[in-house]
C-alpha positions, 0 to 999 in steps of 0.5 A: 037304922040308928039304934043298930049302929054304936060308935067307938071314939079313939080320942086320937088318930092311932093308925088305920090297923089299930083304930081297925084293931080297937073293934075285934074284942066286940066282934068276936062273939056276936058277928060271922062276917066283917067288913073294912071300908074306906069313908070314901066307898059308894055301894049298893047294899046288895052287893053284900049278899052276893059277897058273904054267898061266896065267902060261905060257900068256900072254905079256903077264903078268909078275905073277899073284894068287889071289883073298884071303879074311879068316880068316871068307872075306870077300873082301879087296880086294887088286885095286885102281887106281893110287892118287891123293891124293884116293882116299887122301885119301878113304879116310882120311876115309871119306868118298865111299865110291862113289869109293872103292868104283871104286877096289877094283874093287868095281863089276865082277864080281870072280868073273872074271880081269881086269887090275887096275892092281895088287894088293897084295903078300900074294901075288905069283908073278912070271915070274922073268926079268920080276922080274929085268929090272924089278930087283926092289922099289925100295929106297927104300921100307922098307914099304908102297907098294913092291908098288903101285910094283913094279906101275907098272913091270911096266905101265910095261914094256907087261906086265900083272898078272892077278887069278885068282880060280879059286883063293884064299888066307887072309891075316890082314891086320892093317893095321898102320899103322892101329894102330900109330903109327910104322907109320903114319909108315912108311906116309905116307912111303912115299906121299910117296915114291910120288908124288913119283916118279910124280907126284901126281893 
């Protein structure tokens, strides 16, 4: 219904937290549950309901995400451990793949809800007053890494995240900074910026 949706232009591209952060002042009053989505993401709307159900009905939660399939519906692994520099080290490499594989959770039976450290940002619904309080995305981080870090301060504030599997999406991931040069620059900074407000493990 158009006269139900308003568009905020930027007139820049100031960052995926910021441009998310630009919304928080508008919300705070009128609005119980919010949602970060990639442009990327195909649902069917009913999958909100069974989500805000949840988030309602467990006080512990701030965040919730649906499970995530590819285009073909592999399932993506967006559920994943806080990450170290030896895990990413890793990864990169593609070397130690059972440490890696713990990492994405790939030992546990992904079909049932759990509490992951974090998930990645395609698809978050917050509870807008945990959003607000937690002062949205840290700014500091233009791409990448700001939904692993947004993560660490819902767990820092004694709340949880929860990956619900009983409903799911499509994300056309493109790994950008896998293919693109500055994207991959964009990327290793933001991990320096990580670690050095979290601490390196």
């Amino acid at each position: 219904n158009g006269d139900r949706i308003e568009y905020f232009f930027s007139g820049a591209n100031i960052g995926f937290g910021k441009g998310h952060n630009k919304i928080l002042e508008f919300i705070k009053k009128d609005s119980d549950y919010h949602l970060i989505l990639n442009p990327d993401v195909i649902f069917e709307p009913e999958i909100l309901d069974t989500l805000v159900f949840k988030l309602y009905n467990n006080n512990e939660l701030s965040m919730i995400s649906p499970k995530v399939l590819y285009q073909n519906h592999q399932l993506q692994f967006t559920a994943r451990k806080f990450p170290t520099v030896v895990e990413l080290l890793c990864r990169f490499l593609g070397i130690f793949k059972n440490y890696t594989n713990r990492s994405e959770y790939k030992n546990q039976n992904l079909e049932k809800s759990f509490y992951p450290d974090f998930i990645q940002g395609s698809f978050m619904l917050f509870k807008t007053k945990d959003l607000i309080d937690l002062q949205g995305f840290d700014e500091r981080y233009f791409l990448y890494m700001e939904d692993v870090d947004l993560c660490k301060k819902i767990k820092q504030s004694g709340k949880k995240i929860l990956y619900e599997p009983s409903v799911e999406i499509i994300h056309e991931f493109g790994k950008g900074s896998s293919k693109n040069i500055r994207l991959f620059f964009i990327h290793f900074f933001s991990m320096i910026k990580y670690f050095l407000k979290w601490g390196i493990r």
